[in-house]
C-alpha angles and dihedrals in degrees: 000000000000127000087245087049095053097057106093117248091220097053109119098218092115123111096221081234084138102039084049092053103038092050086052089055096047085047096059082057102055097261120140106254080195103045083048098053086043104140099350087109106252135068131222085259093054092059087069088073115100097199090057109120114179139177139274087235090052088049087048097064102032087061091044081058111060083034084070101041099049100031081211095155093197088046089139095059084044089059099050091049087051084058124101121177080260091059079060096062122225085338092062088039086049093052087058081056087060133103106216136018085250095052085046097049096049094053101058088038081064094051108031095129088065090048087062103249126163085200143080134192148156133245119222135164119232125168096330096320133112108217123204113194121184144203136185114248089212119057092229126129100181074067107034109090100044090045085050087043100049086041103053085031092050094043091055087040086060095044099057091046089062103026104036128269095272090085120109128153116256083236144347117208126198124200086207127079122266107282119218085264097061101127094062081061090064091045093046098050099030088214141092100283117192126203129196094042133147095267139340120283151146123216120198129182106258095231091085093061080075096061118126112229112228122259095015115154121183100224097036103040094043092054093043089052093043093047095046081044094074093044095071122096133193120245118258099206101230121177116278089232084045093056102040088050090054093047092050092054101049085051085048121046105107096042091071089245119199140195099257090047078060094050100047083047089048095047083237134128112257079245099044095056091047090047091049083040091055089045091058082052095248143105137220092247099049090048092043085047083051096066108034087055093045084054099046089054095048100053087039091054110038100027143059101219113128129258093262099051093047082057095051089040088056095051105266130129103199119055086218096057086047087054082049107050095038093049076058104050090044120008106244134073119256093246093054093051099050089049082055093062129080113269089238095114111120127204111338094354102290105132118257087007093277118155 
């Protein structure tokens, strides 16, 4: 077995970037974005979330999906051409902060799992050319060659975004035979492209590594990258169920949600998901508890609301079983801990009283 074999497909370590670009294009075409994302765990709002991770399963199915629901053969190049450095991510908004091609492509080479990739790939010099070659992170054909498709599509979309739309590679190479829609992958790229080759890969002239990206500035770009570059996080690899049941619940607390909401949501039996629950070695009740309590430290901490209105905002009725249930998740009352922190809230507990 592979490395790509041995990660598992239901480990939620994946930003949706994907999912996020191929409902905007099913959209455009008059699809349900909604309908589309129904029991997959997740919802199109919570795609706003920047903190979402979800799995390559849940990826899976999303893309059979609008496969299905659009027939567009060469749905992966469509894709890549749909991508901008802002569909990446921070990566994609770092690489602007860079000086050259080359710096920005480095960069995101370095952090292409937080910019959301099922592919990965290594980067390697050879007689003036630079050589991409790619992998898929997922042993899967019946994914391959869109995943190979949307990521060298989407590599020579974003060049030319940065560089000018006279880029093209010098050629693009697929280890699979040509598809019916052979001829899109020519137009795409603008270069020989080869089927049937030993692996997948793009080759580009050097020269271009040198270009300077336009509006750079030395003082203004470094701080900014060095400022987005703190900002990324490595993935955790939670559970994909895990995830999706968490999701579901931040989207959910003052609506009284309850474990067979979640079920019908999910497309599981009320059993099935406590028993996969179980398996994951939590309850209902402990991952409800999580996010009551991540959301009452957070209001406590970086707002000014009062206790009662924290309560209501969690999900509780009565200000005592809130006490309670905080003193238990904690240890401390909500009134200590908000004595604890520094008096530099503004209006309504949004630092520095902005809005």
């Amino acid at each position: 077995m592979n490395v790509q074999e041995g990660v598992r497909h239901g480990c939620a370590d994946v930003p949706p970037m994907l999912i996020r670009t191929l409902l905007r294009i099913a959209q455009a075409k008059g699809a349900s974005p909604t309908r589309l994302c129904l029991g997959l765990g997740f919802s199109p709002d919570d795609l706003c979330n920047q903190e979402l991770r979800v799995s390559y399963r849940q990826t899976r199915e999303l893309t059979a999906r609008v496969r299905a629901e659009l027939n567009d053969p060469a749905l992966g190049l469509t894709a890549g051409q749909a991508q901008s450095p802002l569909s990446w991510g921070l990566p994609g908004l770092t690489m602007l902060t860079c000086r050259t091609l080359g710096q920005a492509m480095v960069f995101c080479a370095d952090h292409h799992h937080e910019a959301g990739s099922l592919v990965s790939h290594r980067l390697d010099s050879h007689s003036g050319f630079l050589l991409v070659e790619a992998t898929p992170r997922f042993h899967d054909p019946t994914m391959e060659s869109l995943l190979i498709e949307e990521f060298f599509a989407a590599i020579v979309t974003v060049v030319r975004t940065l560089v000018g739309s006279s880029f093209a590679p010098a050629m693009v190479e697929f280890a699979h035979a040509p598809p019916p829609h052979a001829q899109d992958y020519r137009r795409v790229f603008g270069c020989q492209v080869r089927f049937n080759m030993p692996a997948h890969r793009l080759l580009t002239a050097q020269h271009w590594l040198s270009h300077e990206l336009p509006g750079w500035d030395p003082y203004g770009c470094d701080a900014m990258r060095q400022s987005l570059s703190t900002l990324l996080k490595p993935t955790d690899g939670r559970d994909d169920l895990l995830e999706s049941s968490l999701t579901w619940l931040r989207g959910r607390l003052n609506a009284n949600p309850s474990l067979p909401d979640l079920a019908r949501d999910l497309n599981l039996g009320e059993r099935t998901l406590r028993r996969r629950l179980a398996a994951l070695g939590v309850s209902w009740r402990e991952l409800y508890d999580r996010v009551r309590c991540d959301r009452a430290l957070a209001l406590l901490q970086c707002t000014a609301l009062p206790v009662d209105e924290v309560a209501s905002a969690t999900g509780f009725d009565d200000i005592r079983a809130f006490r309670r249930a905080f003193k238990r998740w904690t240890g401390e009352l909500p009134g200590t801990l908000r004595q604890r922190l520094p008096a530099s809230l503004g209006p309504r507990g949004v630092p520095g009283g902005l809005p």
